[in-house]
TIMILO-378289 format. One record per residue: x negated, y, z negated of N, C-alpha, C, CB in turn; residue in one letter. Coordinates in steps of 0.1 Angstrom, whole numbers, plus 5000, padded with zeros to 4 digits. Glycine has a CB too. Layout:
XYZXYZXYZXYZA/...
! end
This chain:
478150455008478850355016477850235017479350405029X/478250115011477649985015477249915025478149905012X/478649905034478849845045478049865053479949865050X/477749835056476749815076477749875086476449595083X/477649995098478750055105479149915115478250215114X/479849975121480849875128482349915128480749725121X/483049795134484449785135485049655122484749725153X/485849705118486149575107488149565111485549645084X/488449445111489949435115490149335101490349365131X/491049445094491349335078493149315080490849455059X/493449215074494849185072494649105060495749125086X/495748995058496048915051495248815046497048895054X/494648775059493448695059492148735051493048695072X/492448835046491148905042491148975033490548975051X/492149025024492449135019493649135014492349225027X/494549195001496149144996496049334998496649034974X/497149345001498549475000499349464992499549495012X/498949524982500349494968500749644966499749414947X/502249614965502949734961503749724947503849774972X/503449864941503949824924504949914924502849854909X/505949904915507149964912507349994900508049914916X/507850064893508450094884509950144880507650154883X/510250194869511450204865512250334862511450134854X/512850404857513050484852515150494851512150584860X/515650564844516950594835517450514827518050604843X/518550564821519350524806518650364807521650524805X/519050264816519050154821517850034820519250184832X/516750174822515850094822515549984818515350134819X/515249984805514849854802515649724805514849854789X/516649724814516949594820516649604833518349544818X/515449664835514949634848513649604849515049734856X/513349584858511649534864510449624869511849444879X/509349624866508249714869508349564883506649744853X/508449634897508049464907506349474911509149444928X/506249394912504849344922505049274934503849254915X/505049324944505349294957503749274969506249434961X/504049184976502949194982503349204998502049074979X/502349295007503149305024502549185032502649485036X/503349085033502948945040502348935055504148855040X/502549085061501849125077501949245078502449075089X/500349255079499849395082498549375089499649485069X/497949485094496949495100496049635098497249475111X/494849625094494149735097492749735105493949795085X/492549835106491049875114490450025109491249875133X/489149925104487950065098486750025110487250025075X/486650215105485750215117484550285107486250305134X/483350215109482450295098481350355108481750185084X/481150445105480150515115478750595104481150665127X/477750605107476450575100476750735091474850535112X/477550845098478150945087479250965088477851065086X/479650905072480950875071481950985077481250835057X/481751135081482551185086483251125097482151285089X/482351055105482550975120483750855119481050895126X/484150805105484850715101486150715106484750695089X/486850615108488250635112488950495105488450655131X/490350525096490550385095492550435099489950295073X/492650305101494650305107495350165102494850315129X/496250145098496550025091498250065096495950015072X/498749945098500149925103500849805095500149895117X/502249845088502949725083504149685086502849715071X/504349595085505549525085506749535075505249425085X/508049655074508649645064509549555058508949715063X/509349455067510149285068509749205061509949205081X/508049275056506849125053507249125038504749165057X/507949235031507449235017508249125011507749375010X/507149064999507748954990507649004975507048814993X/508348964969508148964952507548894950508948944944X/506548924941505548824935505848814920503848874937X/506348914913506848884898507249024895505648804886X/508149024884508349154881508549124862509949224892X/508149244857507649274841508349324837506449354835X/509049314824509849374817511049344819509649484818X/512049414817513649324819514349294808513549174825X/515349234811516349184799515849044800518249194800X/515649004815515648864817514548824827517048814821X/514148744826512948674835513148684851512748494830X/512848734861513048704874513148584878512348744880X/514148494885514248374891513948444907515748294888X/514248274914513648284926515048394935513148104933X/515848324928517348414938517048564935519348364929X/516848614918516748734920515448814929516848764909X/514648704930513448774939513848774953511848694939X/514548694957514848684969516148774974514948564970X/516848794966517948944964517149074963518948934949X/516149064953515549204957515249204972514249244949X/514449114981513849104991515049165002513348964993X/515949105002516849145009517549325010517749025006X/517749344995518149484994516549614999518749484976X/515349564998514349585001514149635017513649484997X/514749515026514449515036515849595043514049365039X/517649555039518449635046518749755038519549565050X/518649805027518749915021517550005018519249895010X/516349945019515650085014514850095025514750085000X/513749975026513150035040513849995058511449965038X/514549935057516049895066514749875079517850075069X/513649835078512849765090512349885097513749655101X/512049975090511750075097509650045098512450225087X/509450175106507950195106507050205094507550295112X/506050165095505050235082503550195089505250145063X/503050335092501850345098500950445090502150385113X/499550385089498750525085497550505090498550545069X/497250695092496050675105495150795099496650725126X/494250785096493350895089493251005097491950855085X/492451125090492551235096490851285092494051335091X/490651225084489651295075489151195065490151425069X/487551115065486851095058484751155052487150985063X/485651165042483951175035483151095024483851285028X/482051125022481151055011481751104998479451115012X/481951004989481751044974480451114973481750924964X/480851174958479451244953478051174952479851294939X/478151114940477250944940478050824939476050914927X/479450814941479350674941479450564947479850654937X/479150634961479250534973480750514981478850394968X/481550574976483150574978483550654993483850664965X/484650615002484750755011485750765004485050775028X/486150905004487750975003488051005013488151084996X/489650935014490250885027491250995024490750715030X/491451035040493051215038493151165052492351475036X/495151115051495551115063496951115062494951005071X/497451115071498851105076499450935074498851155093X/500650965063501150875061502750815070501150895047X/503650775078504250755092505050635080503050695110X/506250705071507350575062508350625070507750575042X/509050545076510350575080510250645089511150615072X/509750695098509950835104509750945097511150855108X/509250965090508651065080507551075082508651055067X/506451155082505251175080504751265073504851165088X/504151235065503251325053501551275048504451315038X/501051355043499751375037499651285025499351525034X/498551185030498451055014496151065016499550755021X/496251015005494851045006494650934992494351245005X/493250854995493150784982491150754983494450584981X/490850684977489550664974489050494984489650644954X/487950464991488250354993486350344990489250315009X/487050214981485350184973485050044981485350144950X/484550034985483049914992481949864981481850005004X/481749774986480249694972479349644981480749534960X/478149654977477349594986477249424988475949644983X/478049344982479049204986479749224995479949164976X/480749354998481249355006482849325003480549295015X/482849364995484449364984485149564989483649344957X/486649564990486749664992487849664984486749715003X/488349804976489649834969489649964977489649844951X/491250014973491450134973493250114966491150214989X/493250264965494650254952495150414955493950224930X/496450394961497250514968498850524960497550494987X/499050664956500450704950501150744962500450834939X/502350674965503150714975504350754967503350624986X/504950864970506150934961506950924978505751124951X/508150884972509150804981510050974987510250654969X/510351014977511351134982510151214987512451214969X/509451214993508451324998508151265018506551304985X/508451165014508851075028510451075032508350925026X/511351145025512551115030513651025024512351075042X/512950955014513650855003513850854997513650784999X/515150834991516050794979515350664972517750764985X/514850714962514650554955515650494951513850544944X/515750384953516550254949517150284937515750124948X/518550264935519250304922520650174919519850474925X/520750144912521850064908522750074891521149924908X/523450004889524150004877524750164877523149964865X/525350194890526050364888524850434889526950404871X/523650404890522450534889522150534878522850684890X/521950484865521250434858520050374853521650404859X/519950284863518650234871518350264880518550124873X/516950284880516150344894515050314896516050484895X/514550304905513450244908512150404909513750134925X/511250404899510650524898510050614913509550484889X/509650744913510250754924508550744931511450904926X/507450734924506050674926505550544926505550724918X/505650524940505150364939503550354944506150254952X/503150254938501650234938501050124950501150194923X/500150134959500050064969498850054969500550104981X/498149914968496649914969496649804975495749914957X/495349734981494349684989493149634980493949795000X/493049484984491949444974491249384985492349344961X/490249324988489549224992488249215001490349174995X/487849155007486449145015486349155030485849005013X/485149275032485249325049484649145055483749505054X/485549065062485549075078483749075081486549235084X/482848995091481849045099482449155108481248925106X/481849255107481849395119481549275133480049565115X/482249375143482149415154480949515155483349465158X/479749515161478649615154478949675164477049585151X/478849865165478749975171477549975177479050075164X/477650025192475950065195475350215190475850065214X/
! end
């Protein structure tokens, strides 16, 4: 671990939340792999000098999400259809519900400086076990990159054209960007 311990509060200001989507049935190919980004969220890492002591919790907004572009298709995304997904996004799938995640358990990578993060993932009123890698640089750059499988939280992935098209049922959720000056711990 790079970082210097402390309190770090990351959001938007600091850091992108993209969520990826994919495709799947007969249909497919007239649909969109999307790239979505969550426009309000908040987190807080807590780094403590052994990373067991670490605690991180991040809260979002399922209101915030925007389309940023989507791949593949019959046809190019316009702004209406991004803005139609947005809407079926917000009253059909996640219908403004919660999405909270609060760790349970961090450790050291082997050598690569990485924690692996194991916590409780809070979609909808669901809660279940998500766990991903969260890499730090000594710049102070942070990624991490989480598989959330939707029916394991209670969800139907998104389906249209009769069921046909579907929105795969593994969506990919990562975090890019630069810690924030700490709040230093005593």
């Amino acid at each position: 671990m790079s970082a210097p311990t402390g309190n770090y509060t990351l959001g938007p200001d600091t850091a992108t939340l993209t969520v990826r989507t994919g495709k799947r049935g007969a249909a497919a190919a007239a649909g969109h792999n999307l790239q979505i980004t969550v426009a309000s969220w908040s987190a807080t890492l807590e780094l403590a000098s052994d990373p067991v002591g670490s605690r991180l919790s991040l809260n979002a907004d399922s209101r915030s999400l925007r389309v940023l572009s989507g791949s593949g298709g019959a046809q190019q995304l316009g702004k209406d259809d991004m803005s139609n997904i947005e809407t079926t996004i917000d009253t059909e799938v996640l219908k403004g519900g919660p999405i909270r995640f609060e760790s349970t358990h961090i450790h050291a990578g082997a050598d690569d400086g990485a924690l692996h993060v194991h916590g409780e993932l809070n979609l909808l009123g669901h809660t279940g076990p998500l766990e991903f890698t969260l890499k730090l640089d000594d710049a102070g750059h942070l990624g991490a990159t989480a598989t959330v499988v939707q029916t394991a939280f209670g969800m139907k992935p998104y389906s249209t054209l009769f069921g046909t098209l579907k929105v795969a049922d593994e969506v990919e959720v990562s975090v890019e960007g630069a810690l924030p000056p700490a709040v230093t711990t005593p």
